[in-house]
Backbone as CSV, one residue per row, in Angstrom:
resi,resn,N_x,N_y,N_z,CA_x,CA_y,CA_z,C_x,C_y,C_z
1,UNK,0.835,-1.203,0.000,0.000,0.000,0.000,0.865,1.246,0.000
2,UNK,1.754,1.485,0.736,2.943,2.100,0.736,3.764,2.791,-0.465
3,UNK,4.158,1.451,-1.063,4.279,1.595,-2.479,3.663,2.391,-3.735
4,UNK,2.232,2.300,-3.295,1.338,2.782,-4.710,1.018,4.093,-3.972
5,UNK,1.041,4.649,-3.178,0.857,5.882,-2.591,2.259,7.081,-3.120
6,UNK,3.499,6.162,-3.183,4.822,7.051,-3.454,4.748,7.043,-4.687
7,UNK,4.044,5.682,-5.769,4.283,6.137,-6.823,3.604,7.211,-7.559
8,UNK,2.266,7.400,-6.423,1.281,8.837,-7.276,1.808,9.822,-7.323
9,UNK,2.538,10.004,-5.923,3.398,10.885,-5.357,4.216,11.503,-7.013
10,UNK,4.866,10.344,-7.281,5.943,11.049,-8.231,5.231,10.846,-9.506
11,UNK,4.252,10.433,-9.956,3.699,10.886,-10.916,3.251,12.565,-10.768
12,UNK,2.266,12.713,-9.699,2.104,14.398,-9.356,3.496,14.966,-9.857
13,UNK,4.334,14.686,-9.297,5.891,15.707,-9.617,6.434,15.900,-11.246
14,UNK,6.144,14.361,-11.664,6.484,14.500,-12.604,5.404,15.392,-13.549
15,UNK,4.085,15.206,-13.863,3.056,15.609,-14.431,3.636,17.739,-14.055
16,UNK,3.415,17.729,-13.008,3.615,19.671,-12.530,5.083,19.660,-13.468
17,UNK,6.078,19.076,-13.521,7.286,19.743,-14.075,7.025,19.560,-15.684
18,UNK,6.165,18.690,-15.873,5.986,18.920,-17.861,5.343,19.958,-17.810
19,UNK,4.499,20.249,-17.335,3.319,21.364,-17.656,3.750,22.660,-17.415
20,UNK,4.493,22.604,-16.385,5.092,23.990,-16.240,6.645,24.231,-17.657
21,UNK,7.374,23.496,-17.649,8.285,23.566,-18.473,8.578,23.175,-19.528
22,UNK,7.661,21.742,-19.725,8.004,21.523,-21.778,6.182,22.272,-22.643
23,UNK,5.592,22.111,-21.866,4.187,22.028,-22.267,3.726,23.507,-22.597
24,UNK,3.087,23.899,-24.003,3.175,25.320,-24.310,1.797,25.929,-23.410
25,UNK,1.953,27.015,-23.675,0.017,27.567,-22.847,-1.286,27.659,-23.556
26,UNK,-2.115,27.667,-22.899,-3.280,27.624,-23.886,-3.068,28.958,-24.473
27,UNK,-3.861,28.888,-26.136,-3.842,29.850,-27.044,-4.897,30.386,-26.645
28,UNK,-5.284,31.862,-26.699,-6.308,32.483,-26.987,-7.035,33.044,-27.761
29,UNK,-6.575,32.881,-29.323,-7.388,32.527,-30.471,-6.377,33.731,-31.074
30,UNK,-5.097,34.144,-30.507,-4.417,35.661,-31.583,-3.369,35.082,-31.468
31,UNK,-2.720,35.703,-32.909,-1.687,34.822,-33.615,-0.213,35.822,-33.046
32,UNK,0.676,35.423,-32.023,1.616,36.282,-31.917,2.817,35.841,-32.567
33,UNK,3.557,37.404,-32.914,4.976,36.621,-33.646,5.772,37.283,-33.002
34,UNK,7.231,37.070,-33.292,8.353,37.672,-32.787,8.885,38.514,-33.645
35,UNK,9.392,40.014,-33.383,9.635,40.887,-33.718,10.563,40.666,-35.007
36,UNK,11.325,39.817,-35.337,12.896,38.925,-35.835,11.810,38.769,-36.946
37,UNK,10.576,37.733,-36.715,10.039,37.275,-37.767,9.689,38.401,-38.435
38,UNK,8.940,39.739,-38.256,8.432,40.838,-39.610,9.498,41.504,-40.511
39,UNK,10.356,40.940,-40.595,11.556,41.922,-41.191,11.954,43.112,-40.660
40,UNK,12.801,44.174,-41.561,13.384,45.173,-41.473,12.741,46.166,-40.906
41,UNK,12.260,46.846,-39.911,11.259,47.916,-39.803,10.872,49.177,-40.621
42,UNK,10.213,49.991,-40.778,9.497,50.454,-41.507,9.619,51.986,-40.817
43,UNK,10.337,52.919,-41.671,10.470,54.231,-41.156,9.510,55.618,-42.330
44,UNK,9.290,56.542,-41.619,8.514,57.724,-41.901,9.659,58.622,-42.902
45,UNK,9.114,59.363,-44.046,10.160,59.726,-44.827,9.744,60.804,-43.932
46,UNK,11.393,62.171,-44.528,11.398,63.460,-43.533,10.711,64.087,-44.521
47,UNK,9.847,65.038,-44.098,8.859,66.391,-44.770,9.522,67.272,-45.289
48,UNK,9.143,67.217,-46.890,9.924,67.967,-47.792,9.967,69.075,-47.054
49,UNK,11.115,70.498,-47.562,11.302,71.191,-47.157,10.152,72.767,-48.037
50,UNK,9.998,73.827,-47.401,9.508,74.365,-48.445,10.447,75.085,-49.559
51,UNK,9.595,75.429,-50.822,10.858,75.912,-51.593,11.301,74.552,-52.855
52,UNK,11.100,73.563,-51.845,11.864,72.494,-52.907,10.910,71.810,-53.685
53,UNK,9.666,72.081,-54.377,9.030,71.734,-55.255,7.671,71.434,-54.663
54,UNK,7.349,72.107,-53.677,6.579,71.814,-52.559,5.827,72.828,-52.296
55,UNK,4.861,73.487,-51.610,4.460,74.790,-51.543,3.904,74.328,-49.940
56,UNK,3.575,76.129,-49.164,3.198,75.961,-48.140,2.104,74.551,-47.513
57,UNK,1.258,74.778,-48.073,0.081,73.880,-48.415,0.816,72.531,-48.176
58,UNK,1.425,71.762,-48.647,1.684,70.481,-48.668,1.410,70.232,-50.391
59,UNK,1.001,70.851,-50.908,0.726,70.177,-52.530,1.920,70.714,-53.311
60,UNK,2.041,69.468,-54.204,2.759,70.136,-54.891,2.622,71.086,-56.200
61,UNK,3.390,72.200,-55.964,3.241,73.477,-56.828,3.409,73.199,-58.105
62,UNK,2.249,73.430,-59.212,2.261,73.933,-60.820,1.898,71.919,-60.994
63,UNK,1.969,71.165,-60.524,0.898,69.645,-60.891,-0.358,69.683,-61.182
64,UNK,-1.145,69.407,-61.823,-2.355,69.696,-62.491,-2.967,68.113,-61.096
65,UNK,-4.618,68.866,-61.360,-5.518,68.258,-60.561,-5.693,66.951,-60.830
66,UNK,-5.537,66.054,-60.444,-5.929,64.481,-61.326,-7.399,63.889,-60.618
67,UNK,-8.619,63.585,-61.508,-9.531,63.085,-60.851,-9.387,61.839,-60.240
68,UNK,-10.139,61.398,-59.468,-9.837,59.808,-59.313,-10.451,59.081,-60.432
69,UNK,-9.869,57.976,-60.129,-10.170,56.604,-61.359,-11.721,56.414,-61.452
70,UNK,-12.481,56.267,-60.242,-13.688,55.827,-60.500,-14.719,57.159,-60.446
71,UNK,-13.946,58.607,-61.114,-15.027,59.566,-60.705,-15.733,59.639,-62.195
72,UNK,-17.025,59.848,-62.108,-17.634,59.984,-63.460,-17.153,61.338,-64.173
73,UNK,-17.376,60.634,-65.537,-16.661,61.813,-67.006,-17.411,63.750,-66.545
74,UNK,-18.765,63.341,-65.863,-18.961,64.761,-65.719,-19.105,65.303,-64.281
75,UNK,-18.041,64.426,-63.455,-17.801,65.025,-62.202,-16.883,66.630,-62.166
76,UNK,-17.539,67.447,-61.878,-16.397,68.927,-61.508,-15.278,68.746,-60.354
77,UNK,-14.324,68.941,-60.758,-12.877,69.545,-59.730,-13.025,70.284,-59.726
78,UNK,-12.220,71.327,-59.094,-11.905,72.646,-58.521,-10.612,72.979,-59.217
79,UNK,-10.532,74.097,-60.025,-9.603,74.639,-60.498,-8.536,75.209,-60.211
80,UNK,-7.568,74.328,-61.197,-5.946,75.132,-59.870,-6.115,76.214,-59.711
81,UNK,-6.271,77.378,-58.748,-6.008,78.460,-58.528,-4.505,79.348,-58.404
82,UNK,-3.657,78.182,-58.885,-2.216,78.999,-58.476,-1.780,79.347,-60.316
83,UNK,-2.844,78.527,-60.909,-2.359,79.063,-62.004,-2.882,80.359,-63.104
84,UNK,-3.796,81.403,-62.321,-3.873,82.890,-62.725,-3.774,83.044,-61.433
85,UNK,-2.795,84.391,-61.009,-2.974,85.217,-60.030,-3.787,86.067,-59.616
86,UNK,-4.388,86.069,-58.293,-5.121,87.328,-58.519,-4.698,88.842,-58.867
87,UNK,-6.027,89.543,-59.565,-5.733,90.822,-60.048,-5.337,91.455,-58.962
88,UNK,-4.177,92.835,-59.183,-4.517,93.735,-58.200,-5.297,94.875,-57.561
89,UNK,-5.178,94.706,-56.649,-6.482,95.483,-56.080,-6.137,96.753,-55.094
90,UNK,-6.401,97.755,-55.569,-5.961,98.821,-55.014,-6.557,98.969,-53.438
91,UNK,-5.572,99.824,-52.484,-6.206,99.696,-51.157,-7.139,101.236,-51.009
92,UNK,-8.154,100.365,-50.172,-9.225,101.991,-49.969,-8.244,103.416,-49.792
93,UNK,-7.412,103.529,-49.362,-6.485,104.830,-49.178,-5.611,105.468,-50.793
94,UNK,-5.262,104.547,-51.267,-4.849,104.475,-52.455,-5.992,104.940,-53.682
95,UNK,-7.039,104.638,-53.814,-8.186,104.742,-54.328,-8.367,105.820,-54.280
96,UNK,-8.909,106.236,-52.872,-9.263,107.429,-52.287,-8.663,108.737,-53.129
97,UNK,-6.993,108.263,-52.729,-5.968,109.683,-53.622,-6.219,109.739,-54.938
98,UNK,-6.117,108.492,-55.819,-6.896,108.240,-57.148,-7.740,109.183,-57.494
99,UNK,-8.908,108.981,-56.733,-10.025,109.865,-57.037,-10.276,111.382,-56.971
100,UNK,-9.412,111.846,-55.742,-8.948,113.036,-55.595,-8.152,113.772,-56.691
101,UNK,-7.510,113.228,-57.261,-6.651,113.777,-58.201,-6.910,113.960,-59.127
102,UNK,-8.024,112.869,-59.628,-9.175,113.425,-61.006,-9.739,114.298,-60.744
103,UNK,-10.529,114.511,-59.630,-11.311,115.783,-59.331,-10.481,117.235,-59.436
104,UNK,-9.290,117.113,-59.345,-8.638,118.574,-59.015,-8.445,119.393,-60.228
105,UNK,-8.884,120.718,-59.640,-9.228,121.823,-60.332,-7.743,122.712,-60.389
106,UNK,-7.788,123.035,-61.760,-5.868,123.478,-61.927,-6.422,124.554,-62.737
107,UNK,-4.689,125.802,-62.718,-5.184,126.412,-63.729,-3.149,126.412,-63.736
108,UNK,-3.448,127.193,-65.433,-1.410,127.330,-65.927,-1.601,128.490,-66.032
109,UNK,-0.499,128.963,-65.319,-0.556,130.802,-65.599,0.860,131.066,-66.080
110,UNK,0.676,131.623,-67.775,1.857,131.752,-68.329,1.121,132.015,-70.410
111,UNK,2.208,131.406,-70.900,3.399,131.245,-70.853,4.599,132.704,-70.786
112,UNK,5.381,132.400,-70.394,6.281,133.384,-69.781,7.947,133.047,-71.004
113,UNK,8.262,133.713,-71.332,9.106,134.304,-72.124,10.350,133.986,-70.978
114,UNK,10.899,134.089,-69.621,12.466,133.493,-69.208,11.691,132.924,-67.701
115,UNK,12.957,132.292,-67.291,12.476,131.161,-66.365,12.371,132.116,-65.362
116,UNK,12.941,133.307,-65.244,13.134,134.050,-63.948,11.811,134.625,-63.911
117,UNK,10.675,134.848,-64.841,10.214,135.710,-64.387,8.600,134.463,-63.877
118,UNK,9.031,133.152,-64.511,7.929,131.819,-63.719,8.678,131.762,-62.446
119,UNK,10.036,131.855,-62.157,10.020,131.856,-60.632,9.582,132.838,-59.533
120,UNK,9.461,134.083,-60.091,9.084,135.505,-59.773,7.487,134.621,-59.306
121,UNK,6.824,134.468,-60.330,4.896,133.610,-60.330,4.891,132.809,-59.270
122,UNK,5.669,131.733,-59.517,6.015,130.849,-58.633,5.583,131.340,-57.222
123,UNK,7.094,131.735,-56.899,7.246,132.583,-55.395,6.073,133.020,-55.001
124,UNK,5.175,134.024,-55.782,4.064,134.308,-55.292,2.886,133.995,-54.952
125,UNK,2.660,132.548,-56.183,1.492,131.777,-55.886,1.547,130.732,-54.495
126,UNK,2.940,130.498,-53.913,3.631,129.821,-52.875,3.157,130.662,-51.776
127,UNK,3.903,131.985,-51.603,2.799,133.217,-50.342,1.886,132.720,-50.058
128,UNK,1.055,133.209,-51.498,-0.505,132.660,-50.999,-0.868,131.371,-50.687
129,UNK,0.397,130.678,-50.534,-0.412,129.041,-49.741,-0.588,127.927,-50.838
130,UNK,-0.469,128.220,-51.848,-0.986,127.755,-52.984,-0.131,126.140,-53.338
131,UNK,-0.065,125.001,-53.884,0.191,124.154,-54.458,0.572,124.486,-55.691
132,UNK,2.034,124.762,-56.142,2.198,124.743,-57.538,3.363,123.982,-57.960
133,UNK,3.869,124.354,-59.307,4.855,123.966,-60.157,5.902,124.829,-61.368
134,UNK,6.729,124.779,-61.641,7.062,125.538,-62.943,7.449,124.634,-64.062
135,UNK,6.962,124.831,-65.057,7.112,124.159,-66.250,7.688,124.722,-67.584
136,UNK,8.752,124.063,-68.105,9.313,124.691,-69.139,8.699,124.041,-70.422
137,UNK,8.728,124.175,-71.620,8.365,123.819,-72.694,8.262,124.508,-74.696
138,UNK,8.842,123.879,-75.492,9.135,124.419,-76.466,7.695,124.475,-76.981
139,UNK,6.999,125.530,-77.652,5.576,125.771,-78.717,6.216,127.056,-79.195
140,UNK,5.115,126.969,-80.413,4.999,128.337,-81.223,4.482,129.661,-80.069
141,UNK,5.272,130.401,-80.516,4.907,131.775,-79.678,3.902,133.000,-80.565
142,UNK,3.164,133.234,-80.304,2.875,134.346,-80.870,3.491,135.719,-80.721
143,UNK,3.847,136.585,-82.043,4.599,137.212,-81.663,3.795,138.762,-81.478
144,UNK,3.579,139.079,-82.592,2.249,139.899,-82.936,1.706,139.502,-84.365
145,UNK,0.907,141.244,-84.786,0.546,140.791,-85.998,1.323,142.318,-87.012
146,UNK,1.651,141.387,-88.284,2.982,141.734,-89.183,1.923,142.460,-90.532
147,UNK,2.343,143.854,-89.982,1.227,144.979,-91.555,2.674,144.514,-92.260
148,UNK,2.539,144.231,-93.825,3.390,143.833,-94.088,2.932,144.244,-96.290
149,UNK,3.751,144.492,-97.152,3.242,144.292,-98.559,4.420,143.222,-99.101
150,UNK,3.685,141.706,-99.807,4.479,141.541,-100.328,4.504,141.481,-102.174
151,UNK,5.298,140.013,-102.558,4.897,140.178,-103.849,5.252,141.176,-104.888
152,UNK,6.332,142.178,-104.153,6.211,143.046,-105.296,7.569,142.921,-106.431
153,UNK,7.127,143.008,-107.424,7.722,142.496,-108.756,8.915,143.068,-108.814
154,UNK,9.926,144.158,-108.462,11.186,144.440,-108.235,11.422,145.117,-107.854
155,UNK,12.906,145.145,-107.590,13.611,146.303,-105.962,13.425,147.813,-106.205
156,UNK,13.283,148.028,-107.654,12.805,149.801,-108.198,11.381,149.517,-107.517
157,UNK,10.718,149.028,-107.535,9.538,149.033,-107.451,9.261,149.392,-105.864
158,UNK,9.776,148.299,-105.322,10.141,147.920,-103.875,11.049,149.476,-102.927
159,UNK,11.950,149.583,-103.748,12.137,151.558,-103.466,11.461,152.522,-103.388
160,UNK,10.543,152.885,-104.357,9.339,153.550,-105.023,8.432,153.272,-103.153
161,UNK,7.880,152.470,-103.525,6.872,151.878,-102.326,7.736,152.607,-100.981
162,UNK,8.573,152.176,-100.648,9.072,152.402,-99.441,9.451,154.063,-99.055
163,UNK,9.318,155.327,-100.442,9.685,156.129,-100.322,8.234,156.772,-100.061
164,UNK,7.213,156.152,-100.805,6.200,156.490,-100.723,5.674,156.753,-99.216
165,UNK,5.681,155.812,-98.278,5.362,155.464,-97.242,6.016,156.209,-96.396
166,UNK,7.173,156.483,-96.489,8.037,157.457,-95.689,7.416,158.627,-95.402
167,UNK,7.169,159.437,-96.715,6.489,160.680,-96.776,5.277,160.703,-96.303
168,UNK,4.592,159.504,-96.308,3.470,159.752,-95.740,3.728,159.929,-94.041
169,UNK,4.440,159.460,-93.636,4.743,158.793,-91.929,4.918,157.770,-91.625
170,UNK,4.569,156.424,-92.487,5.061,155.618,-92.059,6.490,155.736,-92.081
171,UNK,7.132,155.738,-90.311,8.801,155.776,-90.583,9.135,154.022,-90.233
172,UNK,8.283,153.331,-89.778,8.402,152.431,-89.450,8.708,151.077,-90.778
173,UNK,9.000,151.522,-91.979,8.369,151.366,-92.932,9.787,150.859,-93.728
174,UNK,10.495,149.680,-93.964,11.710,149.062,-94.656,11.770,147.697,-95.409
175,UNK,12.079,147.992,-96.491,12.173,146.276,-97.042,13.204,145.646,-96.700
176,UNK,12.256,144.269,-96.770,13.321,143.100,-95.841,13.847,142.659,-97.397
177,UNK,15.049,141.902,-96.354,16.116,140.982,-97.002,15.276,139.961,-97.985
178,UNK,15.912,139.820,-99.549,14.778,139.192,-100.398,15.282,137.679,-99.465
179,UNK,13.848,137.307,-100.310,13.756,135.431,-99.986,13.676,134.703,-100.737
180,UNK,14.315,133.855,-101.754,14.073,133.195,-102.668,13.522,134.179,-103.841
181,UNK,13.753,135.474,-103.766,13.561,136.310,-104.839,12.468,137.231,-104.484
182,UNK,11.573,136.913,-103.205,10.400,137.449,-103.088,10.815,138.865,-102.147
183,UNK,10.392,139.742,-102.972,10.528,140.922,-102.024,9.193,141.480,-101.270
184,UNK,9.249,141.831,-99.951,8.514,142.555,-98.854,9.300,143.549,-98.622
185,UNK,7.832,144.413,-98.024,7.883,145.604,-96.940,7.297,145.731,-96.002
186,UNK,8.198,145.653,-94.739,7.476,145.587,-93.690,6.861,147.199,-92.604
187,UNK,5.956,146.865,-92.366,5.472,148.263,-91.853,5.301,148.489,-90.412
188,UNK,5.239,147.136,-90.233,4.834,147.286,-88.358,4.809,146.400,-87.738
189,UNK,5.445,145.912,-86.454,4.399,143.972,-85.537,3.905,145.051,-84.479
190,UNK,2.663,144.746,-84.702,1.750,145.458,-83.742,0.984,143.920,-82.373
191,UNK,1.111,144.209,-81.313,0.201,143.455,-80.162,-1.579,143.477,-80.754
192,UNK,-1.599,145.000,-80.797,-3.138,145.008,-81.379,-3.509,145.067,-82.421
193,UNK,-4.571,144.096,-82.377,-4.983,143.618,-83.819,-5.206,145.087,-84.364
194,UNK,-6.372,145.788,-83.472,-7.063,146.956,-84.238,-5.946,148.205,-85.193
195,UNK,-4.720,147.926,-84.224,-3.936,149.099,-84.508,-3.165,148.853,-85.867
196,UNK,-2.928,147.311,-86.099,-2.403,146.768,-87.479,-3.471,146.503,-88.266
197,UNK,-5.017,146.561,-87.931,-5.230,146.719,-89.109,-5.730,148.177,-89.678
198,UNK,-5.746,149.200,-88.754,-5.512,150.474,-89.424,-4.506,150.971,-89.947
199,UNK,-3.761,150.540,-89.491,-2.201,150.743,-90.529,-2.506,150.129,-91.843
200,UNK,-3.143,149.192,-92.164,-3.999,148.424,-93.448,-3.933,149.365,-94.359
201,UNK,-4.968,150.105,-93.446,-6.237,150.608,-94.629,-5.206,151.561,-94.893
202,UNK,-4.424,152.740,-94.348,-3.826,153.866,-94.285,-2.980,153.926,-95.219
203,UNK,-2.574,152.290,-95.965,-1.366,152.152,-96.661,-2.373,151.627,-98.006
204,UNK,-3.105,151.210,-97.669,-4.650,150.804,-98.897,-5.037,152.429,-99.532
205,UNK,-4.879,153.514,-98.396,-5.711,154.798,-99.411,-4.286,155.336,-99.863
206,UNK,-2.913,155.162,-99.990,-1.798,155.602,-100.629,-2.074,154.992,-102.099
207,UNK,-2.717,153.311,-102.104,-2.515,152.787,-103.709,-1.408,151.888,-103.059
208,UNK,-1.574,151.186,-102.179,-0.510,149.741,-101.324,-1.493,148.899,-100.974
209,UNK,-0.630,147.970,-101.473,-1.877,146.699,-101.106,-1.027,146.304,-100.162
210,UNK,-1.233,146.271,-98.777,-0.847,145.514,-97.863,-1.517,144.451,-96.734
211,UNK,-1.063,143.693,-96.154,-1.928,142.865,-95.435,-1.272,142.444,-94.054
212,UNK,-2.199,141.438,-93.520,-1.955,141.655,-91.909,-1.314,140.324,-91.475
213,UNK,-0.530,139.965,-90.776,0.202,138.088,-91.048,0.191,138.623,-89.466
214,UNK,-0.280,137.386,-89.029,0.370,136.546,-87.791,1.586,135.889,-87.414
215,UNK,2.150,137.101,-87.015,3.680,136.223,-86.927,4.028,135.122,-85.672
216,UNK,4.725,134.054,-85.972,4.966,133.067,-84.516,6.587,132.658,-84.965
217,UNK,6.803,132.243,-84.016,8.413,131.028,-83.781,8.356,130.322,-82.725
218,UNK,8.975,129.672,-82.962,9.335,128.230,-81.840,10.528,128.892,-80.795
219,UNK,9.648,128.936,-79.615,10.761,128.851,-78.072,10.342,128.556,-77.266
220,UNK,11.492,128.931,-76.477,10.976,127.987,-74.683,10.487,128.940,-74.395
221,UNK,9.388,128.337,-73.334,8.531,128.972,-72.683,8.267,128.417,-71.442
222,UNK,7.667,128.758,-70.346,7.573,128.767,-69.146,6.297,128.977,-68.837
223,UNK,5.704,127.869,-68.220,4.305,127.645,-67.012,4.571,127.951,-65.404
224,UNK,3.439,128.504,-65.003,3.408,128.066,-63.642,1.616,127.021,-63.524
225,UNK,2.275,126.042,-63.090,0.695,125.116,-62.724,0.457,124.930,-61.454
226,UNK,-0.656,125.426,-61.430,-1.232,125.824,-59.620,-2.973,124.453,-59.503
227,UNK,-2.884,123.766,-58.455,-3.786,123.325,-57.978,-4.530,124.018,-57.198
228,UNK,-5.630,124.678,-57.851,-6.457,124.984,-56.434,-7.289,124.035,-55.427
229,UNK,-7.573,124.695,-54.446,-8.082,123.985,-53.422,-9.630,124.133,-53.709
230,UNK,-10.459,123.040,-53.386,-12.334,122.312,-53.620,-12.776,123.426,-53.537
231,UNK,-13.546,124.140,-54.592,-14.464,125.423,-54.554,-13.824,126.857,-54.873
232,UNK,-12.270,126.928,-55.102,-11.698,127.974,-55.297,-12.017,128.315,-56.796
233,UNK,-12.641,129.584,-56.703,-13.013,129.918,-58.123,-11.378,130.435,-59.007
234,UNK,-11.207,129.668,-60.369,-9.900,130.636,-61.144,-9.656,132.024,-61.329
235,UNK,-10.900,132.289,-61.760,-10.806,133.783,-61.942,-10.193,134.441,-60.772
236,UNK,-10.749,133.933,-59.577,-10.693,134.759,-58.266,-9.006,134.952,-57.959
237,UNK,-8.844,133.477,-58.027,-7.207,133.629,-57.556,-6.099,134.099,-58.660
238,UNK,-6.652,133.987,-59.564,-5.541,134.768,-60.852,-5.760,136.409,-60.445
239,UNK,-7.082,137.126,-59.899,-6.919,138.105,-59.481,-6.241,138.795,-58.506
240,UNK,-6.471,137.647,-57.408,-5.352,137.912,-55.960,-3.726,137.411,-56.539
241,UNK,-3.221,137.074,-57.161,-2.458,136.851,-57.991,-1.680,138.415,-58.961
242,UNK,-2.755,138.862,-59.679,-2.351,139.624,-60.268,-1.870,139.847,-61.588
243,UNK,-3.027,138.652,-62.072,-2.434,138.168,-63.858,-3.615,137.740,-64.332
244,UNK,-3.317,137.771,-65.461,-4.459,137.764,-66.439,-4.293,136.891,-67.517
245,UNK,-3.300,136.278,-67.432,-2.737,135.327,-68.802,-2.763,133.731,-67.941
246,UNK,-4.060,133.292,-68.290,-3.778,132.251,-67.973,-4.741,130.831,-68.516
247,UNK,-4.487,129.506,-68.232,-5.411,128.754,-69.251,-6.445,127.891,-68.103
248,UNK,-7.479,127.485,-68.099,-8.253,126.344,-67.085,-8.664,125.456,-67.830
249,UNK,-9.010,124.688,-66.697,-9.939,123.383,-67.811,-9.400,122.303,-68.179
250,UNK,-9.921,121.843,-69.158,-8.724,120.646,-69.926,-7.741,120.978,-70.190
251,UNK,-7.553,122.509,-70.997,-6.092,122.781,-71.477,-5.020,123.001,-69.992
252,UNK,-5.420,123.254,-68.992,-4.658,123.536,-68.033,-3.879,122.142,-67.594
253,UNK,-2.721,122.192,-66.563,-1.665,121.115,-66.056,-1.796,121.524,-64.531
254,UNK,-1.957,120.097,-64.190,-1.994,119.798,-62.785,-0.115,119.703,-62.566
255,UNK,0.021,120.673,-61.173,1.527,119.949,-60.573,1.568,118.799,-60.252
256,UNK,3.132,117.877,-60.304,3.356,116.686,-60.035,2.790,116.564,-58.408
């Protein structure tokens, strides 16, 4: 009896040391592996940089949109937007001056014959507070108007005439240098019209046909361009001013 009691004995011992040490554990239905078995591990690439073909966004810059594979032929995308820029757009302050500057009311007071006497204008329209400019520029000048006979058929002739005129009073009264053969006599450059064309007639009741020319040439000339200020009438300030030669309107120049 003895006997079969020691041998359970070491069956128990033996049975606990398989189970604990050769014998695997129960599974619980998940498949584990060892790290060795998945291969090489698996790393995160580094985030492009910007600049390098990449744009803030994460997309990449100037690649056209690609639909997906299964989107229908008349599905809409959204249009690259990087490829027109937007227009520019002026800022409300910017605008503002814009608009101001169309509105402004100018006048040019001139033209003036030497620069000294637009800085003389200048200076003064400055006193009065004024916004201006001086402007130089080449045009025809008017000079006056030229009592003048020409046409006449030769220098006896052209003598005759000029002696004529003498005696009467015209002393003002000499033939010019011929021109291509054409001889004149000049009688007067008068400012006023009225006064050259009575010299006309005066040389018309001798038996002289003479006539009245507008004389001009090309020189520099001199502006002053004044901005007035919202509601300032031109007339008014060319009067406090003290001039009378001057242009408004379209023909007039705004200062820079």
């Amino acid at each position: 009896m003895r006997n079969l009691v020691l041998l359970l004995a070491l069956a128990n011992v033996v049975f606990f040391a398989w189970n604990q040490w050769v014998a695997e554990p129960p599974s619980d239905g998940a498949t584990r592996f060892r790290a060795s078995d998945l291969g090489p591990r698996l790393e995160l690439a580094p985030e492009p940089s910007v600049g390098a073909g990449v744009d803030e966004e994460g997309s990449m810059a100037g690649q056209p949109i690609v639909p997906p594979a299964d989107a229908a032929p008349d599905t809409d995308f959204p249009a690259d937007d990087r490829a027109a820029p937007a227009p520019d757009r002026q800022s409300p302050e910017t605008a503002a001056t814009a608009d101001a500057r169309a509105a402004d009311v100018c006048i040019s007071v001139g033209p003036f014959g030497s620069a000294e006497t637009g800085e003389e204008v200048l200076a003064r329209v400055r006193d009065l507070g004024g916004e201006a400019g001086l402007r130089s520029a080449t045009e025809e000048v008017f000079l006056g108007h030229w009592v003048q006979i020409r046409n006449i058929p030769s220098r006896e002739e052209a003598n005759r005439q000029v002696s004529v005129l003498q005696e009467a009073g015209f002393e003002d009264a000499y033939p010019m240098p011929e021109d291509d053969g054409e001889r004149t006599i000049s009688l007067g450059l008068f400012s006023d019209e009225e006064r050259a064309e009575r010299l006309r007639e005066q040389a018309a009741e001798l038996g002289l046909d003479a006539e009245v020319v507008p004389q001009t040439r090309e020189a520099a000339t001199y502006w002053v361009d004044v901005r007035l200020d919202p509601g300032q009438d031109p007339g008014g300030f060319a009067s406090v001013l003290g001039v009378d030669n001057l242009v408004s309107g379209a023909d007039a120049v705004c200062p820079p």
